[in-house]
N, C-alpha and C positions, 0 to 999 in steps of 0.2 A: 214442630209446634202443632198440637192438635186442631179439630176444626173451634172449638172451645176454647180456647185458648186464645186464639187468632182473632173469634168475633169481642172476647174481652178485651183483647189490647187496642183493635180498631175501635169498640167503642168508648173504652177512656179516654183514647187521643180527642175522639169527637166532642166527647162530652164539656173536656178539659175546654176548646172552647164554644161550649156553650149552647151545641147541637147534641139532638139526641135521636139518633135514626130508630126510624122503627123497624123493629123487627123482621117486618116483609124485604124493607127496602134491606137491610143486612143481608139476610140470606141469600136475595139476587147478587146482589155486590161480592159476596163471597165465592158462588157459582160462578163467577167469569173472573176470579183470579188465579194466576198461575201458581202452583206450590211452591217453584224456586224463587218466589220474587221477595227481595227483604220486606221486613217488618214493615221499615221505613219507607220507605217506597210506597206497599198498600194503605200507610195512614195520610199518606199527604194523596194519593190518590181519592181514597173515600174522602177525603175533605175535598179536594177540586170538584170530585161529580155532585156535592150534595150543596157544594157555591153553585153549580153552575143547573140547579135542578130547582122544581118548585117546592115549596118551605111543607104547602100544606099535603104533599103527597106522599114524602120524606120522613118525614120527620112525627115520632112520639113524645111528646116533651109533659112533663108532669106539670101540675095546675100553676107554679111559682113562674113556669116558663112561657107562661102566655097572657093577655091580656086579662084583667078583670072582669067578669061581666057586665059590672056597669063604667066602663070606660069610659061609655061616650053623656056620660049622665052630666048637661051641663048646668047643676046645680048645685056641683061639687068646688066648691072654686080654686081649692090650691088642695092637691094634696101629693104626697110622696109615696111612690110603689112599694114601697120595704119590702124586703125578699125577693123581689122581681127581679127576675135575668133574663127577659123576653129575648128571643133570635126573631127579627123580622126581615120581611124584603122590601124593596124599593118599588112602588108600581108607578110611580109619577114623582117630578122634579120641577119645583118653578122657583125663579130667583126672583124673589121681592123688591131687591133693592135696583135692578135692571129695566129698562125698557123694554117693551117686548122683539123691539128692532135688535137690541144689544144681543137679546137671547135667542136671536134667529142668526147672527153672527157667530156667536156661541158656539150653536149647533153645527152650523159649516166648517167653523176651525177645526171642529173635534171630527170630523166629514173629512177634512183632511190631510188628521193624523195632525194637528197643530195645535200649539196652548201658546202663550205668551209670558214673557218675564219682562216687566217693566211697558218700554214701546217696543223690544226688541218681539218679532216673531220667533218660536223654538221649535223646531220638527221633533214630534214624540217618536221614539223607536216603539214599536211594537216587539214586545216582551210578556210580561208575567202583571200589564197592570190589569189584568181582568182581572187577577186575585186580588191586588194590594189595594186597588179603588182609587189608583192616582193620576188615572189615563184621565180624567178630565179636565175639561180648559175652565180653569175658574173654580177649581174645588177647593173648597174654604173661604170663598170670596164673597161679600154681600153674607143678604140671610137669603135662606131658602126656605121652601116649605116643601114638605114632600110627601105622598100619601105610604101608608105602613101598614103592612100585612102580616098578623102573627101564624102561627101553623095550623091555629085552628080554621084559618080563614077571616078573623076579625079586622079590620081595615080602619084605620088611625091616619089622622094629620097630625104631622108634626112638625115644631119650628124651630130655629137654631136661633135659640138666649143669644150664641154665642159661636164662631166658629169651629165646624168640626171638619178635620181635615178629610178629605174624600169625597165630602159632598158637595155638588155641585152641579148645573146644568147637564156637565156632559159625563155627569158617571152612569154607569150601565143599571139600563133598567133590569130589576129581579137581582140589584145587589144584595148581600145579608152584611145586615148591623144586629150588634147584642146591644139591646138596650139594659143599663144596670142602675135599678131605684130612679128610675126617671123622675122628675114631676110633673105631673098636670094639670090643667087649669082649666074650666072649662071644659072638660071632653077631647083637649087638647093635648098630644106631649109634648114636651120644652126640653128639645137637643140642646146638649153641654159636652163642652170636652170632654171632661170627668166622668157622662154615663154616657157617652155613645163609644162604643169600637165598630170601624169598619171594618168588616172582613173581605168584601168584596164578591167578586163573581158576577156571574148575570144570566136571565136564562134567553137563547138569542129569540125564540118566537117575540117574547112580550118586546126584547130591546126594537127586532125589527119595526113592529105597528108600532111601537112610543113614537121613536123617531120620525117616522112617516106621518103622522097624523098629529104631533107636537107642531113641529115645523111647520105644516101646512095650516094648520092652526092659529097662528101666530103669525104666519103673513100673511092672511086673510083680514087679522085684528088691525094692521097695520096698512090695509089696502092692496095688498100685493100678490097677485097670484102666482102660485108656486109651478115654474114651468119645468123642474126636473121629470 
């Protein structure tokens, strides 16, 4: 398969969901691949590095795939994206429906590798949930609100109407979500099952300081100083 070839089929896989590397970023990705490695292989690879990368360094996506200009216009009260297939990332997570004592619990479970079924405690194995966005303790649980980053660098809050599986306290900061035809209200989007897909990933600088400065944040709110 030629080098042409190769950047078309890795960039239909991408595209297919919903990312659109730019060009710079292809070309690198291309120079560090091996020629005997299957197709298959290099496309789930260029999707893993471009989960696990920042959105607005990555990524060229044409005007339908990023925010509005006036998103944040809140004198727009209800309207519907039409044509919007935004790919965003995750820069912050707070559960609405939680105490901030419950969300600093939250955080420790996920600290150590634990989510809960029921009252029963469940040990996560560490596996592949960095891609699938299911490693967290409480994802889908309550509402959250979470802040949202398109590739141009535009930054959005958004609210879950409604459960969306993956989202939750302890999913990885700099995960990517395709948002499709959202609605928003106010300057706000409004997650729905129906237009949010988690894709997952994370990028580890931002998870690292989330984590650190969430938590400590939070048990300062609560009186308690964080003696890790």
């Amino acid at each position: 398969m030629s080098t042409d070839e190769l950047r078309t089929a890795i960039t239909t896989h991408l595209q297919s969901k919903s990312l659109y590397p730019s060009p710079t970023w292809l070309t690198t990705f291309l120079s560090t691949a091996r020629p005997s490695t299957p197709l298959p292989a290099l496309q789930q690879t260029a999707l893993f590095r471009l989960l696990t990368s920042d959105l607005t360094t990555t990524l060229s996506p044409p005007p339908a795939a990023l925010f509005p200009a006036n998103i944040h216009d809140a004198t727009i009260a209800s309207r519907r994206l039409d044509s919007h297939v935004v790919p965003v990332q995750v820069l912050d997570v707070e559960d609405l429906s939680r105490s901030r004592w419950a969300q600093v619990e939250a955080l420790e479970a996920a600290e150590r590798g634990e989510t809960t079924k029921g009252r029963e405690v469940v040990r996560v194995v560490p596996g592949e949930e960095g891609l699938s966005g299911e490693e967290n303790a409480g994802a889908g649980k309550g509402q959250h609100k979470v802040l949202l980053q398109d590739a141009k660098g535009t930054q959005v809050y958004g609210f879950e109407l409604g459960a969306v599986e993956g989202i939750g306290v302890g999913m990885n900061i700099g995960a990517k979500l395709v948002l499709r035809e959202v609605l928003v209200a106010r300057g706000l989007v409004l997650l729905e099952p129906g237009t949010v897909t988690v894709l997952g990933g994370k990028i580890e600088g931002l998870q690292r300081e989330w984590k650190e400065g969430r938590k400590r944040a939070l048990m300062q709110a609560v009186g308690i100083e964080d003696a890790s």
